[in-house]
N, C-alpha and C positions, 0 to 999 in steps of 0.2 A: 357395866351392862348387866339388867336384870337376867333373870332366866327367862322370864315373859319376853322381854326384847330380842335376847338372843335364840327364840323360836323363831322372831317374825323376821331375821337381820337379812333372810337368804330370799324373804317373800317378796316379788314385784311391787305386787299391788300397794302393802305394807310403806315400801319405801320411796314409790313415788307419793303415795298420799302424805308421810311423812314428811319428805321435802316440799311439796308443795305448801305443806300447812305451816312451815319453817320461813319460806319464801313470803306468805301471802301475809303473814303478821306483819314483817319488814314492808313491804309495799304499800302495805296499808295503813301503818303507821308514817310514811312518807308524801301520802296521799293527804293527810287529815288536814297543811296548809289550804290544799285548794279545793276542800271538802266534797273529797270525790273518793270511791271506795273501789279497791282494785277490778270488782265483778263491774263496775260503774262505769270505768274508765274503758273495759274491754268492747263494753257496748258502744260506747260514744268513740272510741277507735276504729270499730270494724264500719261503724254509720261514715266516720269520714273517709277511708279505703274504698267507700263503694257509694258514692251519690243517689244508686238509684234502689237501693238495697230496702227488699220489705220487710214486716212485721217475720212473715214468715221465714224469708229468706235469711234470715238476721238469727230465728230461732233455729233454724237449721244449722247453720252455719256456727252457732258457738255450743250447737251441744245442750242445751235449755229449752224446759218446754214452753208450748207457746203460750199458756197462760200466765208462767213465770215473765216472760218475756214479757207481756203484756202487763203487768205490773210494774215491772222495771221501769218503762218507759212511759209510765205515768208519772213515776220520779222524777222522771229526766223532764219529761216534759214542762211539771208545778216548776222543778227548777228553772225553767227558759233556757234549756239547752239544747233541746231535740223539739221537732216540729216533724208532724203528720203530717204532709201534702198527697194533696192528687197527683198521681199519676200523669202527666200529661198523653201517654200514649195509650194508657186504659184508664178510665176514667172509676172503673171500678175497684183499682187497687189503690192504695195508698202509700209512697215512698217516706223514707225517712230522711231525717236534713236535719243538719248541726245550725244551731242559730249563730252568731257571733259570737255568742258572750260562751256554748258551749265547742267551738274552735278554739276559742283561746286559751278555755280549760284542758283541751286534751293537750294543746301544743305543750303547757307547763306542766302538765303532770304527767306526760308521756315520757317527758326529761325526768323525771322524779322516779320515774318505773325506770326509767332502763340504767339510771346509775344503781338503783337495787339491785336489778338483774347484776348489774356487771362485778357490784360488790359481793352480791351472792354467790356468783361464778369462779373468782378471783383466787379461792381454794384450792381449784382445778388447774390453772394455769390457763394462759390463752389457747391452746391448742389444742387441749384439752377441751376446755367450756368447747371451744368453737363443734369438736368431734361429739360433743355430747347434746350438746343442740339438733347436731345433722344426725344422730341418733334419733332424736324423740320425732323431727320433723319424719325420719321412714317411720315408726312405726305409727305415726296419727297418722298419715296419709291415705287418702282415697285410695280403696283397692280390694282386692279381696282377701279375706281376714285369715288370719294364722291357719293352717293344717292342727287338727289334734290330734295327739297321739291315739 
């Protein structure tokens, strides 16, 4: 361990970024069969969790702004895997919708992400991982944010 590293070994932010960036090479290197990119797959997973789910509610919802988001999904879109529709109930919004060909992408590479995850995990033990998951889900959770000191 440098000296540089062992500044940063005690800092939050440092060691999720760290591990996330640990995580998301592995993922995305298991992704490259069904040429889909982990940020890819997040999208085309929350589209199919939520049929009626928009542009906006999508960018909300993962944390990405909406013009990133708008981008993305022109991606997705050239690809034939997400499709804009109208709204049936407002005619003025438009919902998001996985085509066939991108369902059967997330379904197999959804499999490809969570043996990652689980190999990722695997360090920790099951009770572990499991404890440190139900960690990360309280502190992302909807709510009101830390006290500071």
């Amino acid at each position: 361990m440098t000296g540089e590293t062992a500044a940063l070994d005690d800092r939050l932010g440092y060691l999720l970024k760290a591990a996330y960036g640990r995580f998301a090479e592995l993922a995305d290197a298991a992704l490259v069969p069904f040429g889909v990119t982990a940020r890819q797959l997040a999208l085309l997973s929350a589209i199919a969790r939520d049929r009626a789910l928009s542009q906006i509610a999508l960018s909300e919802r993962l944390g990405v702004d909406r013009t990133t988001i708008v981008a993305m999904l022109d991606v997705l879109e050239e690809q034939h895997w997400v499709e804009r529709r109208r709204d049936p109930q407002d005619r003025r919004r438009n919902v998001l919708a996985l085509t066939d060909e991108g369902a059967a992408r997330v379904v197999h590479a959804e499999t490809a992400r969570a043996a990652v995850q689980t190999a990722y995990l695997a360090v920790l033990g099951e009770g572990e991982a499991g404890r440190f998951l139900a960690s990360l889900r309280t502190l992302t959770a909807p709510g009101p944010a830390a006290q500071t000191p």
